[in-house]
N, C-alpha and C positions, 0 to 999 in steps of 0.2 A: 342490576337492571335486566329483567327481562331479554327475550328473542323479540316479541311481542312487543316490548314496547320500544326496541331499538329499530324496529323495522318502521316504525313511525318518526323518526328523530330523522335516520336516515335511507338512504337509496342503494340497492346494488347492482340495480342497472346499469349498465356499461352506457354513458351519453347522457340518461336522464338530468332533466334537469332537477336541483337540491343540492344536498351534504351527500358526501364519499366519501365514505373510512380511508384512509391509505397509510403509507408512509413509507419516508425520506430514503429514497439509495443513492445518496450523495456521497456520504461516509459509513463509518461501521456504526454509528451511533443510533442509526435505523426510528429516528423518533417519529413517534406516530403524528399524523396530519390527519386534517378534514380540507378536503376541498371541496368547495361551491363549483357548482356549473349552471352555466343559462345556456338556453340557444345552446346545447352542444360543445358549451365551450368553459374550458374552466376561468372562474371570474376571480378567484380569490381564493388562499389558501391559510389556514388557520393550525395552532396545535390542537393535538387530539388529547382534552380533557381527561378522557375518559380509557387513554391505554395506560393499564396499569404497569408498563414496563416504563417511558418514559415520563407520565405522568404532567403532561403540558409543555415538557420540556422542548422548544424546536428551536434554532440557529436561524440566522439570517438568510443564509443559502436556502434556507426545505422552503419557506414561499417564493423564491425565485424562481423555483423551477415552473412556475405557472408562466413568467414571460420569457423562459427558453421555450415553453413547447407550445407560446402563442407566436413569438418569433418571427417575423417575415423575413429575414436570414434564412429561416431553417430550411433545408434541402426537404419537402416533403414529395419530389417525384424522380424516379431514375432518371440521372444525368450520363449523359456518352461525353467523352471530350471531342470536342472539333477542332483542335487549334493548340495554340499554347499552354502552358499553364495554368488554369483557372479557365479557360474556357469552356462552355460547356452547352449541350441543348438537349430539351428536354424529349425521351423516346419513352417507349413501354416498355411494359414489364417482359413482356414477350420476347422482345428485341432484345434487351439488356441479357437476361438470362441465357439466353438462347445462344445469342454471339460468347456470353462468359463460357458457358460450359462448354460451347463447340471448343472455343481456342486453348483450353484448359486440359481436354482432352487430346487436343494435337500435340502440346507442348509436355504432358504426358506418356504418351506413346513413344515420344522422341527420343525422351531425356528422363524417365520412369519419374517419382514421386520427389525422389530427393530435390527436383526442380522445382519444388512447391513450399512456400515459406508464409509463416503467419504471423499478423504482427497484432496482438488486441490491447487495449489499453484503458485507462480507468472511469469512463461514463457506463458502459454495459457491465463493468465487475461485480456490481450488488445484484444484479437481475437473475432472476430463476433461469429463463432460458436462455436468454442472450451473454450469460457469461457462458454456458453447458454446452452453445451451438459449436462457435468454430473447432472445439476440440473431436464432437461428434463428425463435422467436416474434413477435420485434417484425416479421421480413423478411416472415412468412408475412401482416402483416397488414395490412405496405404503411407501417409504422409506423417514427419515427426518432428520437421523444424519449426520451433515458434520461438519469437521474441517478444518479449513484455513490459510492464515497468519494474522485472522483478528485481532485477538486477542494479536498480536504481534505489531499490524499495525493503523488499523483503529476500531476497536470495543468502545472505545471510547468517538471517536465522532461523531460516529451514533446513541450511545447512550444520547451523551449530546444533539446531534440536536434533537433527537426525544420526548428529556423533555423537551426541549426549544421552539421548535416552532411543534413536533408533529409528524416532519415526517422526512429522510430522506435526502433532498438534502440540499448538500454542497453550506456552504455559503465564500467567498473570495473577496478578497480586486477589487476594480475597480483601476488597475496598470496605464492606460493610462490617467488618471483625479485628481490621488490623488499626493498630496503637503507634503503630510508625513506618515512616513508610518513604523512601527514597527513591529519588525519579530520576533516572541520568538521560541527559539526550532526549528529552522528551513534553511536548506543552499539551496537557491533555484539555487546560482553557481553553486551546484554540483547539487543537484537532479531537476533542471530545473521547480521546481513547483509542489508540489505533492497536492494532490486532486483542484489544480486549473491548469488550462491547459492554460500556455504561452510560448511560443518554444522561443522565443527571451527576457527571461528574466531579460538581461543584460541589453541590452537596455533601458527594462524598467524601471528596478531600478536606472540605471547613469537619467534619465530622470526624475524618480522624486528627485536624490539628487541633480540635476543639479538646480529642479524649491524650493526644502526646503531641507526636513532631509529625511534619511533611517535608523533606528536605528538597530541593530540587540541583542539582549540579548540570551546570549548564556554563557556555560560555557567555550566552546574551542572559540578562535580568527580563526573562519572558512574560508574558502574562500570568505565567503560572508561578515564576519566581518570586515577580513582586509581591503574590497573596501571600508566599508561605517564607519557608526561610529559603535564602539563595546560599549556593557555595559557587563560586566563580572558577572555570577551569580554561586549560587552553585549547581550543579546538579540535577534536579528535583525539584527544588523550587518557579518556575516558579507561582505557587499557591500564594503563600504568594504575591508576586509582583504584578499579579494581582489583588489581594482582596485589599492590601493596595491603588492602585490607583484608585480602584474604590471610595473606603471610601474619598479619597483626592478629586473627582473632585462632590461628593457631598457635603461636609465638606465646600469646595466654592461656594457653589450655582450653581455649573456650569453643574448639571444637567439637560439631553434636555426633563424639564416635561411637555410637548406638546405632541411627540411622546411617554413617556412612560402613559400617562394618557390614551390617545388614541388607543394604541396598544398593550397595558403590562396588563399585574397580577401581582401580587406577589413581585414588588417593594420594599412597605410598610418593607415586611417581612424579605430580603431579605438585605435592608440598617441596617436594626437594627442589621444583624444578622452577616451584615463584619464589625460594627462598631469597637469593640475590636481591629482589625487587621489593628492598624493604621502605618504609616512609621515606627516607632521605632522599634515593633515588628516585622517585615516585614522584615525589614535589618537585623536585629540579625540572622533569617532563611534564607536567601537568598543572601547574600555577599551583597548586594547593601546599600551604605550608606541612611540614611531616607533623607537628604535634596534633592538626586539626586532621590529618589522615588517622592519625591513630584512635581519637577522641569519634570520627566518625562510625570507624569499624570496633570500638569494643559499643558504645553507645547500642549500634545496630544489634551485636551479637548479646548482648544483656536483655534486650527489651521482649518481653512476651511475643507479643505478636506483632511480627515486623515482616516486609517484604521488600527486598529491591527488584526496579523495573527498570526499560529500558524503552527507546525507541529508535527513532530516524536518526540521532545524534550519534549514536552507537550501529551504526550499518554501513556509512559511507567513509569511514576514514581507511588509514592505510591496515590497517588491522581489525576488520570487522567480526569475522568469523570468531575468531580467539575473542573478543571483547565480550560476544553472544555468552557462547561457551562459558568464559567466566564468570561473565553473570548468575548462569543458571551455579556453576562451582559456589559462588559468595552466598547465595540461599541456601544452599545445601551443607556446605560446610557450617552454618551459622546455625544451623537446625530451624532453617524459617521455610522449608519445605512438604508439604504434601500437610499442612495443618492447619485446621482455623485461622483467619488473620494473617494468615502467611502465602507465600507463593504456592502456585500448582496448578496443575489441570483441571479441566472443567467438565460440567455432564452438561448433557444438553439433550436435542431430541435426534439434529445432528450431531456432527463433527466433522467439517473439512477432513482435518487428520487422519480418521479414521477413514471414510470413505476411502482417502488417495491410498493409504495403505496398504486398504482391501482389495483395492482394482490394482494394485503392484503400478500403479502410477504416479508414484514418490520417487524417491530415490536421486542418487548422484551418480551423475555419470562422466568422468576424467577423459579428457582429449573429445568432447564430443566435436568441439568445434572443428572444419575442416581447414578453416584458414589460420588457426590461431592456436589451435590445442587445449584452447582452454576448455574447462569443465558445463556442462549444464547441470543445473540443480531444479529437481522438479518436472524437469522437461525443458527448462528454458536455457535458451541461449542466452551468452552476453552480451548487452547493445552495441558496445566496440564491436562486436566482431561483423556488425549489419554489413556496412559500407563493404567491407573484404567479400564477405558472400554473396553479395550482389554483383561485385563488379571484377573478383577474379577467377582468370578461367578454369576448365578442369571439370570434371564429374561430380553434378551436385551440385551445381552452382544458382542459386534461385534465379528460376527464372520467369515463373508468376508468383507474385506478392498478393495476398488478403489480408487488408486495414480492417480491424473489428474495434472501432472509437479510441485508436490511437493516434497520435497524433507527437512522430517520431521526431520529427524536425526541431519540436520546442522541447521534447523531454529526454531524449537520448544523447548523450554526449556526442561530440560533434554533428550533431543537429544540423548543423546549416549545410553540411557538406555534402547529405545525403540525394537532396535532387538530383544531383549527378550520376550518381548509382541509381536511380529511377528511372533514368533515362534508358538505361541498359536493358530493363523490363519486357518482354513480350507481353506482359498481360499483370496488370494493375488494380485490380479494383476494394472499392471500399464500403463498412456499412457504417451510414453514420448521423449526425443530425443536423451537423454544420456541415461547409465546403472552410478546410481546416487548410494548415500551413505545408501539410504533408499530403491529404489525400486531393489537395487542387494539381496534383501532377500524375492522378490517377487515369486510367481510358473510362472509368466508370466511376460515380459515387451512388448508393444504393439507399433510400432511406429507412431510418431505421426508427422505431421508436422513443419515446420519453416514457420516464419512469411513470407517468401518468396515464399512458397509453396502453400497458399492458398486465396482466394479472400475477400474480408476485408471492412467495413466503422467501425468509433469510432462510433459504435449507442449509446455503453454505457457513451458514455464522454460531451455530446453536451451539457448538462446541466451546467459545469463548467470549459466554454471556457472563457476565459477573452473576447477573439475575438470572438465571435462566427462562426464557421466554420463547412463544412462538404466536405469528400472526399468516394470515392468508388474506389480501386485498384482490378482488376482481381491478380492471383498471377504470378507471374512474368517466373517462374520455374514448373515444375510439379516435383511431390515427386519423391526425392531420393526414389530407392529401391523400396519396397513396403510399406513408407511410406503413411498414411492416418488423414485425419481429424477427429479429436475427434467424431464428430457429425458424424460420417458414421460408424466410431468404435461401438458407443454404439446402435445406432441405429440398427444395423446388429444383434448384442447382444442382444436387447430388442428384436428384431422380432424374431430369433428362441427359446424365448421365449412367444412368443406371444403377446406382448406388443408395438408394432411400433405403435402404433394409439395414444399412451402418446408423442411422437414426431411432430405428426401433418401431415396434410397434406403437408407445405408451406417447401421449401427448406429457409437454412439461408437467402440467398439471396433475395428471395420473399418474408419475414419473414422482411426483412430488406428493403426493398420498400414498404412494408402495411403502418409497423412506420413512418419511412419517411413519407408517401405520406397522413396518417392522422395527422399527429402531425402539429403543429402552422407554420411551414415555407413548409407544403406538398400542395396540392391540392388547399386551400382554403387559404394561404397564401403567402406572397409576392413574396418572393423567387421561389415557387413551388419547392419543389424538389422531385426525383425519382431517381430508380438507373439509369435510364432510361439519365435525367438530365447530373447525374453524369459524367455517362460513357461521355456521351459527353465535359466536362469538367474535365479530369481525374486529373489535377492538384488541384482540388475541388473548393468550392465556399465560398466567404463570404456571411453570412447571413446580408440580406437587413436591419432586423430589428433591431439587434443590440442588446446588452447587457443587457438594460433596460426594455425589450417589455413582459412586465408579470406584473401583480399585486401584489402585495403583499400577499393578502387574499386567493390567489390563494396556495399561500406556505404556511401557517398557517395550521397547520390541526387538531389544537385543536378544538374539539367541539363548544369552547365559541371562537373560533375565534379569540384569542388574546396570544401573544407568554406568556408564563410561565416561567418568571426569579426564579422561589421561587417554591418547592415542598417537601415534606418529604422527597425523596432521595436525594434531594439538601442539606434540612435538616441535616438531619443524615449525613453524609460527610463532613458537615461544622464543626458538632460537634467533628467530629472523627476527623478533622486536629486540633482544639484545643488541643485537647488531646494528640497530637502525640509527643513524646519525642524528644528534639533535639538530634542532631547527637552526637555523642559521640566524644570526641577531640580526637583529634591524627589520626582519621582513615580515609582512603582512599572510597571514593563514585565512582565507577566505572560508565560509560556512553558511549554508542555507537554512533560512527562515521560513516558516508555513505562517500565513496572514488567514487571518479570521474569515475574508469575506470572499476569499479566495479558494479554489481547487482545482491546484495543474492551473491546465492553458483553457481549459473550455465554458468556461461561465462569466468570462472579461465582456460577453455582450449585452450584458444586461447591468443596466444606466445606473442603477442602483448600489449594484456592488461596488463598481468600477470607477466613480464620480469620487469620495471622499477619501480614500486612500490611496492612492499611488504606489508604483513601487520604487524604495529608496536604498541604496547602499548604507549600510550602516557605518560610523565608523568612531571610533572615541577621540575625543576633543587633543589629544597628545600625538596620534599620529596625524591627524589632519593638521593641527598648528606644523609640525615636522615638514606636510608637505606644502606648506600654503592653502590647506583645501575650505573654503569657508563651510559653512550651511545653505544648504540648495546650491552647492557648487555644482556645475557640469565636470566630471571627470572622467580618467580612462582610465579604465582596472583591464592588466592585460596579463598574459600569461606565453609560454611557448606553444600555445594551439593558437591562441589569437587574444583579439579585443575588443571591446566594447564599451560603449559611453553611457553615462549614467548620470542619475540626480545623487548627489551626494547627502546624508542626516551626519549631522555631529551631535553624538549622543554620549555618556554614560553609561549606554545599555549593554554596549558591548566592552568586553576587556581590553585591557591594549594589545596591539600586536594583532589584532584581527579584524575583519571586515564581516557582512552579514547583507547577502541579498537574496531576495526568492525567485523562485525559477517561475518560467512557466508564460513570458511575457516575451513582447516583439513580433507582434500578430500583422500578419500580410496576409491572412486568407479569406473568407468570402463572408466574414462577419463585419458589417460596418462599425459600429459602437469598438469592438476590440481593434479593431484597425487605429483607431483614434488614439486611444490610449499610450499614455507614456512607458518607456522600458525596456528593456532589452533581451534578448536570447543566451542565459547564462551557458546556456551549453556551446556556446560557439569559444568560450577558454578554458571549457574541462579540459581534466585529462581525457582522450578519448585514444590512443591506441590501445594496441592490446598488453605491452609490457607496462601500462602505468595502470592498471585496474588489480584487486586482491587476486591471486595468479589460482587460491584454491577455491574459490566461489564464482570467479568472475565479476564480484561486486563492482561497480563504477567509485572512482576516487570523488567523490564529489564536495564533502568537508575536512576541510585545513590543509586544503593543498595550498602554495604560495605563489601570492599576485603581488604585482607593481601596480601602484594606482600615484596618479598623476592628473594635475589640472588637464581639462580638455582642451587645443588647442583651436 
């Protein structure tokens, strides 16, 4: 289609009334949309036909976001508190900014930067400026603590990629090539692909069980289990499974020693060291019988083009990091690494990875925490360790906090406990689009835009496109109210403190055509792209070069240029899973579920999502008969942080010996519809100090830790 004749189809007016190109930053699956606008306002939101990356493909969520950002919940004018908790009246922009930066500045001068803490969280994370701003903020102000979901999320396996090969960027399966292909800990029906970006995942997967296998190992029979074939595991043990297959597909000779001679370290050290952890021992921890342990890993290591993957199932148990790590060993030993239809890196026009890299804003850094010692990975702190740096004394102690659409209370282990440590705050404030459970106990809430509100490319996603793709959408609507973009909030904040030169000269957008226009598919490469490009293509572009257009050496960033299977923290890890006591009989391993219509805590206000599904504890029909628990029983799942009452499901879905609930739920803030709804605050019986979280990542314990559950009194 034409420029020409796409300029007749649609509009790229910001407000106009008609069709708007856009698309979804809800998830990483980024599927393209068309939204309707009348009157200034968007009426209706459809998939976009015609982007050839998703190809029509759009989720329940991407039209919702038209009545978040019509909302009469939504905060769209600066709010000051006057009062308690959720109180709130509405001042200018003037006044808001003005009183932030004075007091920020006070509390600066006093107590230098280290008093300055950031907290952002996953509604702004897909956006061009509004994920780019508070970091640009923290640099303006000399400032380096921030907390995130990372540690909940991905801390991980940023850390296991960056023992492994150095640095950085995410490595994921080649979906369109591969003949078989094994998914631990991960439902990519429901979450469409997380840290790998393929909008029409469905497809992909009937496509390769169409040409071989899809295996899926998982404790619950997920959505994605029931399609293909399930293997049934115990919560969090996903470890054990693959150490034992690794040992298996060496044990046969059937390791690929070419590529590891060639491109490896630490091998040697490495086999010796998962020898011990043969099938038998492996099934005892892990529910899986040892003959289907073995069957799975020569199966895997036989098959042409194979890949194992992983996701959220594999980051929160006691052994995350080593699990990562393995992971990428079991590709690599298996020779299903850096090849068609197998795992690897990606090309793109970005790369997250590369970027962080290149600005030396990667990395791990051990004892960063003051109160706790623990590590930051990436730059981030561990959630555990909020509550301590809020609220003990000593040099360094935050003493203003900046919300950028997190929302701590319901996603941070011990979550409920943290008002109290808010209380301690000289200066609080937030950007955001709701009055949430965390920032209703702010001195300010700021508004901020919807992803409909403001002009957009995925610069940070390009790195880990299955397809490689790029799009540029103007915003489709101009902000409700006096909403505004993160990036023009802090910016305004950092200049009347004198600080706007830490922002740059380049607007995001400009900011976002340099990248482009220097990186592998800009200027000097095939493709050329520019926003420039874009805009003339708003439906976006495939990249010419495709999947495989990068070298390898190029992604290694060890020194000696050769990936590292084998290290002292690999070490020490391996030793501490020897060590680790099995489960205790009889007891219950609790594990988090991601639900379709769901994401986190902040889209419960809208009628639609939140009307047909509910959230329920899962639990298999043996241990609820054990405890008297019927179907839709009310019960209390309690832990040594604390407890919480719930709807009970007696299912089949999950194995015995475990329970399964999602987080994200038990809404008291300033959204009516979520307030309504059933649920509770999972994070009020994590583990949440600092000795029960992974001690080398900081990861949070959040699947197959052990609850008591009992009828509710």
């Amino acid at each position: 289609m034409t420029a020409r004749a796409e300029a007749g189809r649609f509009t790229h007016v910001t407000g106009a009334d008609g069709d708007h190109v856009t698309y979804c930053r809800i998830c990483e699956a980024l599927c393209g949309m068309v939204a309707t606008v009348a009157g200034g306002r968007v009426t209706a939101i459809r998939p976009d036909r015609d982007n050839p990356h998703s190809r029509g493909h759009i989720c329940v969520k991407g039209p919702a976001i038209a009545e978040v950002t019509n909302d009469p919940d939504r905060v769209v004018h600066p709010l000051r508190r006057n009062g308690p908790p959720g109180s709130f009246e509405q001042v200018t922009w003037d006044e808001a900014l003005g009183d932030i930066a004075g007091r920020l500045e006070a509390i600066l001068a006093e107590h230098g930067p280290d008093a300055f803490s950031l907290i952002y969280g996953n509604p702004p994370a897909f956006g061009m400026a509004s994920v780019m701003a508070p970091a640009l903020f923290q640099k303006a102000l000399g400032a380096s603590k921030s907390f995130s979901p990372q540690s909940e999320d991905t801390a991980s396996v940023l850390l296991a990629n960056q023992l492994v090969f150095g640095g950085t960027s995410y490595v994921f399966p080649d979906l369109p090539d591969c003949d078989h292909l094994l998914i631990f800990g991960s439902n990519p029906l429901v979450s469409h692909g997380s840290l790998m970006i393929a909008p029409r995942i469905r497809e992909d997967l009937d496509a390769i069980a169409g040409r071989g296998r899809v295996i899926v190992i998982d404790p619950r029979r997920t959505e994605t289990a029931r399609q293909y074939e399930h293997v049934a595991v115990t919560p969090a043990s996903d470890v054990w499974l693959i150490a034992a297959m690794i040992n298996v597909i060496d044990a046969e000779g059937l390791a690929d020693s070419g590529f590891l001679g060639r491109w490896t370290g630490g091998w040697p050290a490495l086999r010796a060291a998962l020898e011990p952890i043969n099938p038998g021992i492996a099934g005892a921890r892990c529910g899986v019988p040892a003959d289907r342990i073995r069957a799975l890993a020569l199966d895997f290591a036989t098959s042409g083009r194979a890949a194992a993957m992983g996701r959220l199932g594999l980051c929160r148990g006691r052994f995350p990091t080593l699990t990562n790590a393995l992971l990428h060993a079991l590709n690599i030993v298996a020779g299903k690494f850096h090849r068609p239809g197998c795992a690897g890196f990606g090309h793109g026009a970005t790369d997250s990875g590369d970027m962080l890299d290149a600005a030396g804003m990667a990395g791990y850094t051990p004892g960063a925490s003051r109160t706790s010692g623990l590590p930051a990975v990436v730059g981030s702190l561990p959630s555990v360790t909020l509550f301590d740096e809020l609220t003990r004394p000593g040099p360094g102690r935050t003493r203003a906090l900046l919300l950028s659409g997190g929302n701590a209370v319901l996603s941070m282990p011990g979550g409920p406990r943290l008002p109290a440590a808010f209380d301690k705050l000289e200066l609080m404030f937030a950007l955001d689009i709701y009055m949430t459970e965390t920032n209703r106990h702010a001195h300010y809430i700021l508004p901020a835009t919807t992803m409909l509100e403001r002009d957009d490319a995925p610069i940070l996603f390009g790195g880990h496109m299955v397809r490689p793709f790029m799009q540029y959408c103007p915003a489709a609507v101009l902000p409700r109210g006096e909403a505004r973009v993160e990036n023009e909030i802090l910016m305004d904040i950092a200049a009347r403190m004198g600080l706007a030169e830490a922002f740059g000269p380049l607007s995001p957008t400009q900011a976002a055509d340099m990248l482009l226009r220097a990186g592998p598919e800009g200027d000097a490469g095939p493709t050329r792209l520019s926003i420039e490009r874009l805009l003339a293509h708003p439906h976006g572009i495939m990249l010419e070069s495709g999947r495989w257009a990068f070298r390898l050496e190029d992604k290694i960033r060890h020194a000696d240029g050769r990936i590292h299977l084998f290290d002292p923290l690999i070490a020490g890890e391996l030793e501490r899973l020897r060590a680790d006591p099995a489960p205790t009989p009889g007891t219950l391993r609790l594990f988090t579920l991601r639900k379709l219509r769901s994401i986190n805590s902040w889209m419960h206000n809208v009628e639609r999502l939140v009307r047909t599904d509910p959230p329920r504890l899962l639990i298999h029909p043996a241990d609820a008969a054990s405890r008297g628990v019927g179907d839709e029983a009310r019960v209390e799942v309690s832990t040594a942080w604390g407890a919480i009452v719930v709807t009970a499901h007696v299912t089949e879905e999950v194995t015995p010996g475990s329970v399964a609930y999602p987080h994200g739920w038990g809404h008291q803030g300033g959204w009516t519809r979520a307030n309504r709804t059933e649920g509770a605050n999972l994070n009020a019986i994590t583990p949440a100090s600092a000795d029960a979280v992974e001690q080398v990542s900081g990861m949070s314990f959040l699947d197959g830790f052990e609850v008591e559950v009992r009828l509710a009194l």
